[in-house]
C-alpha positions in Angstrom: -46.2 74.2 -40.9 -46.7 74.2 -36.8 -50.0 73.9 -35.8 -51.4 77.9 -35.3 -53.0 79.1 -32.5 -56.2 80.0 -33.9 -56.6 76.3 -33.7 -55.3 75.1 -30.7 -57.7 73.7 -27.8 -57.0 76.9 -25.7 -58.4 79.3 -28.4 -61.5 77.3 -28.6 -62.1 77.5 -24.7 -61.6 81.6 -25.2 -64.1 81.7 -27.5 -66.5 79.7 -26.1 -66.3 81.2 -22.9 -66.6 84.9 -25.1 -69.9 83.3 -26.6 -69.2 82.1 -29.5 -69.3 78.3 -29.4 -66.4 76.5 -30.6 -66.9 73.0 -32.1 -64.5 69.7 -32.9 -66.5 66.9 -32.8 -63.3 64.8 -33.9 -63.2 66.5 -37.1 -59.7 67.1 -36.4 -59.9 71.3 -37.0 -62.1 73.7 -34.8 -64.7 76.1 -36.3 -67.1 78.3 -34.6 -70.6 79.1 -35.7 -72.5 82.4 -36.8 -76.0 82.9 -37.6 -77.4 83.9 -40.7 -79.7 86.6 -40.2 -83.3 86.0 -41.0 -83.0 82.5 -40.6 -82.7 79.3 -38.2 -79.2 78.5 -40.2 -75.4 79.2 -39.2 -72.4 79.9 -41.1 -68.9 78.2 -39.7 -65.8 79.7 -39.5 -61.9 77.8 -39.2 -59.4 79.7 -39.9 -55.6 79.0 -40.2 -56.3 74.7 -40.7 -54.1 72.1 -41.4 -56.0 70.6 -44.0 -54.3 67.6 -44.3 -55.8 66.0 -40.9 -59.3 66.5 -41.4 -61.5 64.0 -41.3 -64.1 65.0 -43.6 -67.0 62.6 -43.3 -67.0 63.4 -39.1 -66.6 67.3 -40.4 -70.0 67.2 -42.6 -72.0 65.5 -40.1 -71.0 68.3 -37.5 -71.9 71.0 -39.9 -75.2 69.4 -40.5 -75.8 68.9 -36.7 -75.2 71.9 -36.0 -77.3 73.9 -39.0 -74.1 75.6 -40.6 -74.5 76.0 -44.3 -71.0 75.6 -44.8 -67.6 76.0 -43.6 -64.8 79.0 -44.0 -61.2 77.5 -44.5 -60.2 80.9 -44.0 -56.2 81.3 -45.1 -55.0 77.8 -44.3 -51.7 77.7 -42.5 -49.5 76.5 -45.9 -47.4 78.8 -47.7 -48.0 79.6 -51.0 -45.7 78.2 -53.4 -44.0 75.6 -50.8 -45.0 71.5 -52.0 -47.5 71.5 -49.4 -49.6 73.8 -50.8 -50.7 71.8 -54.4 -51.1 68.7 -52.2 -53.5 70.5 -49.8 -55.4 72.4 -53.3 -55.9 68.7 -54.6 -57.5 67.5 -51.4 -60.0 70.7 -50.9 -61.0 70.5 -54.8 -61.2 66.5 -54.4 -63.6 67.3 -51.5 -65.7 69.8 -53.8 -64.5 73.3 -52.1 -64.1 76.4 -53.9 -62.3 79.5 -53.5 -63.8 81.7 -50.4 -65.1 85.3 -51.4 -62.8 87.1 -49.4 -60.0 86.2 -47.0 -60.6 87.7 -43.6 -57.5 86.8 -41.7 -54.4 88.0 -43.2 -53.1 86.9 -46.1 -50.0 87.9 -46.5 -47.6 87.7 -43.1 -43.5 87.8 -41.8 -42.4 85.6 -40.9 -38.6 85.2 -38.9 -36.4 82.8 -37.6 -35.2 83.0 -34.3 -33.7 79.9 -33.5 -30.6 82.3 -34.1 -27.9 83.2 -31.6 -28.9 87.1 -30.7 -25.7 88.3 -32.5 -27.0 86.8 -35.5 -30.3 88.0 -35.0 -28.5 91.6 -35.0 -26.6 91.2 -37.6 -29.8 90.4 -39.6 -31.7 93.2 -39.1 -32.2 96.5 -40.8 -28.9 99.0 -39.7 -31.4 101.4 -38.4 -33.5 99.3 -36.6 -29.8 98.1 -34.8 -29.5 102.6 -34.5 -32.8 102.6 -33.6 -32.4 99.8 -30.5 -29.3 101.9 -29.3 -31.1 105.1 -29.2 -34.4 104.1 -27.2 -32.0 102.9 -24.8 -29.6 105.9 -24.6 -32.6 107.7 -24.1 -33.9 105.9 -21.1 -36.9 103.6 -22.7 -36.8 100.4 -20.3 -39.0 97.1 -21.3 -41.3 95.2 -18.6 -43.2 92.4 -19.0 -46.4 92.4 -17.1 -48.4 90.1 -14.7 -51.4 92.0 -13.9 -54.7 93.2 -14.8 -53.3 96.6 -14.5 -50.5 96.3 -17.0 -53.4 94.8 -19.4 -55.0 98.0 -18.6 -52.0 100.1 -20.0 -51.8 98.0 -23.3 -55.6 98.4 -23.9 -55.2 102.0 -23.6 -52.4 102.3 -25.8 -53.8 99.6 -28.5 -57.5 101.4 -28.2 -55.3 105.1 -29.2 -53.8 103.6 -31.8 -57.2 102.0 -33.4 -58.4 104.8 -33.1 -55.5 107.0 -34.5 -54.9 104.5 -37.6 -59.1 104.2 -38.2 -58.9 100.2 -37.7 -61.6 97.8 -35.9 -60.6 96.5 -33.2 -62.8 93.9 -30.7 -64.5 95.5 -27.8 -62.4 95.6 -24.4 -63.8 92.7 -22.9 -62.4 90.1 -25.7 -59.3 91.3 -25.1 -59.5 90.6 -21.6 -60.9 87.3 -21.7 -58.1 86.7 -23.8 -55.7 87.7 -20.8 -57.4 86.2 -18.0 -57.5 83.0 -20.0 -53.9 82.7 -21.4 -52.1 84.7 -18.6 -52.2 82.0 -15.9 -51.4 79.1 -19.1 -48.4 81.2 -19.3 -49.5 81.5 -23.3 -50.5 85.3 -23.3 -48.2 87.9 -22.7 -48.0 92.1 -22.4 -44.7 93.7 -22.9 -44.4 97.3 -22.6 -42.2 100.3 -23.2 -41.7 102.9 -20.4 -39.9 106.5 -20.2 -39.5 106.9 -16.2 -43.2 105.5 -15.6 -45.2 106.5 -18.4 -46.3 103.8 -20.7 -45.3 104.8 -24.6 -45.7 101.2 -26.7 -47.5 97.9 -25.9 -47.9 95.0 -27.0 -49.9 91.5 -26.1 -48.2 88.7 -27.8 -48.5 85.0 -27.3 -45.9 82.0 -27.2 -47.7 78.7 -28.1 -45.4 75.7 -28.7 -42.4 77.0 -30.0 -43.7 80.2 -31.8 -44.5 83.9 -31.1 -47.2 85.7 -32.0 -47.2 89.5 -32.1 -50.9 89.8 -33.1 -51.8 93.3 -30.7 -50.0 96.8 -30.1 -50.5 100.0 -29.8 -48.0 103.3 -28.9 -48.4 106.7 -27.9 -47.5 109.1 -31.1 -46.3 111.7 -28.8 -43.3 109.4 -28.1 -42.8 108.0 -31.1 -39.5 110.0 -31.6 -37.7 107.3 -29.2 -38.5 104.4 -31.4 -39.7 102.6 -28.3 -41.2 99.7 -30.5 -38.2 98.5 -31.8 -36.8 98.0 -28.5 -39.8 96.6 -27.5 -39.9 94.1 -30.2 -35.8 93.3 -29.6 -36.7 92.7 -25.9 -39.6 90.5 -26.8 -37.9 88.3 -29.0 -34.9 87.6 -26.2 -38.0 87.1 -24.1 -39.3 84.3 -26.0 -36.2 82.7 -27.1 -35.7 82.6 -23.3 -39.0 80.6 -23.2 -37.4 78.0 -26.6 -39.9 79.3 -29.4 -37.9 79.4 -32.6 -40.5 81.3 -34.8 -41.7 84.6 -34.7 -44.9 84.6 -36.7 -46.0 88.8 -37.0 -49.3 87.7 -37.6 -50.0 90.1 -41.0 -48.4 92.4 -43.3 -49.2 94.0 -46.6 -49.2 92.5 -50.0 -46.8 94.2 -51.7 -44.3 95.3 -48.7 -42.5 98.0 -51.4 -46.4 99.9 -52.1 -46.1 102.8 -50.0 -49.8 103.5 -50.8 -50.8 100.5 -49.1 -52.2 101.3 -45.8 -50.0 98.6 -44.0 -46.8 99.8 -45.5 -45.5 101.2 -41.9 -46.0 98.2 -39.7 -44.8 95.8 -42.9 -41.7 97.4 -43.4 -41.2 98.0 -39.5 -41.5 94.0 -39.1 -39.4 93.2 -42.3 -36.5 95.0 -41.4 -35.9 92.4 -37.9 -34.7 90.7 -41.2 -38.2 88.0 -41.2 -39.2 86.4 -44.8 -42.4 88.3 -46.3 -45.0 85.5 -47.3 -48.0 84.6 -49.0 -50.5 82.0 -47.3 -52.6 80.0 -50.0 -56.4 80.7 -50.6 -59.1 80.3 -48.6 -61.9 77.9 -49.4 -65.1 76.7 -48.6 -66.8 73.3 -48.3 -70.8 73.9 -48.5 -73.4 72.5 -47.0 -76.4 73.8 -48.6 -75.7 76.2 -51.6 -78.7 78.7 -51.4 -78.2 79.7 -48.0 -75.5 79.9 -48.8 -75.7 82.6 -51.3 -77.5 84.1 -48.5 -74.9 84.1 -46.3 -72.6 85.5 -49.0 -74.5 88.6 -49.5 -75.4 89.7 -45.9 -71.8 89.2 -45.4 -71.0 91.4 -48.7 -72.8 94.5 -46.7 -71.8 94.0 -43.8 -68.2 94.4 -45.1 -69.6 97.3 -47.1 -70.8 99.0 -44.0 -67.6 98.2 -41.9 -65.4 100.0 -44.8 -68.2 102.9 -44.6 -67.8 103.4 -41.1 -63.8 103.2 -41.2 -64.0 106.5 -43.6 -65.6 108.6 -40.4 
């Protein structure tokens, strides 16, 4: 699997720079740290690893260092089912992790080749996403790809509607921005939007690290959503960053089952399957601990907090 984002050297200088201290220490993965309330102790956090490269004698001396009760594997980046996933089980249960509590990055994900010519890529989508394509345009949607802070402005807005519309969480403004001002210039972090005349209807902030795409923010305007300016917007971006040699479009989440229609995540997962992408499964998420009773701590502040998050989501 390529090496995610979520773990590249850029990521940690964002979050860092957010405040939220990111750590290597040559233990060959990057984690961040987050107290434990009531107490001098910290709880770590890596998501997406490659846990074949760790080096785990360096790791558990910079848990210690730093105070952090244990460490989050959160959805390593192996696909379940493929020969590198029973391999990389046999080294975290050699190593004494268990299965995490809960996964917080997404599971479940599409996944689509596009090392593909563009006819190809056509011919392997959905017929009415192809209908779809052909009627944003006949109905004057147009595509940009912005520079400026201003055109970050117009995808916040649209993203923030939508969060707002849809009843998820989404970060406050400001982390999105650091994320632009950061990646924009290391030509990582992009923002295409769709436009009828000069109003912005979708947005999107995607990334392009090594050879992959990541479509991990957008938003739209429902009052427009009768031109089915995302699936332009999505066409456009992939010919956008095939033009920049990534060969892997990685939609960053979908929903477990992609035929439940009661799922909440039905709409975007069947919007992303049908650019003709492979529906996936990443393994479990595990944890290497530290110190087991704080632990348990950690375990059940985090339990309510959840709680109060899923509370808050019903209002």
């Amino acid at each position: 699997m390529h090496k995610h984002i979520i773990q590249s050297p850029e990521w940690g200088r964002f979050k860092t720079e957010y405040g939220t201290t990111s750590y290597t220490e040559d233990s060959k993965l990057q984690y961040t740290t987050h107290p434990i309330p009531l107490t001098d102790y910290k709880y770590a956090y890596a998501p997406k690893i490659n846990s074949f490269s760790l080096d785990w004698d360096k790791l558990k001396e910079s848990l210690i260092k730093n105070k952090c009760v244990a460490i989050n594997f959160d959805v390593p980046n192996i696909i379940k089912g493929s020969s590198e996933e029973s391999t990389a089980t046999e080294l975290l249960h050699k190593h004494n992790c268990h299965k995490s509590p809960r996964d917080t990055f997404a599971k479940y994900n599409i996944v689509l080749d596009i090392s593909k010519n563009e006819d190809a890529l056509l011919k392997g989508m959905h017929h009415k996403h192809r209908y779809n394509i052909k009627h944003a345009l006949k109905h004057g949607v147009t595509v940009q790809f912005g520079e400026s802070l201003e055109d970050f402005e117009q995808f916040f807005a649209l993203f923030e509607k939508t969060a707002i519309r849809q009843k998820y969480y989404i970060h406050p403004k400001a982390y999105y921005e650091k994320i632009w001002k950061i990646f924009k210039p290391l030509d990582i972090a992009h923002i295409s939007t769709a436009y009828i005349g000069k109003i912005p209807i979708a947005s999107w902030m995607l990334f392009t690290y090594k050879d992959v795409l990541y479509y991990p923010y957008g938003g739209s305007d429902d009052a427009y959503k009768s031109l089915q300016a995302s699936t332009l917007l999505c066409w456009e971006t992939i010919k956008f960053s095939k033009s920049l040699e990534c060969t892997t479009f990685d939609m960053w989440g979908a929903a477990k089952d992609p035929l439940d229609t009661k799922d909440p995540w039905f709409g975007f997962t069947n919007f992303k399957l049908r650019f003709g992408g492979q529906h996936v499964e990443y393994m479990d998420s595990y944890d290497f601990v530290v110190n087991k009773n704080y632990y348990k701590l950690f375990n059940t502040a985090n339990n309510i907090r959840w709680k109060l998050l899923k509370l808050k989501k019903l209002f």
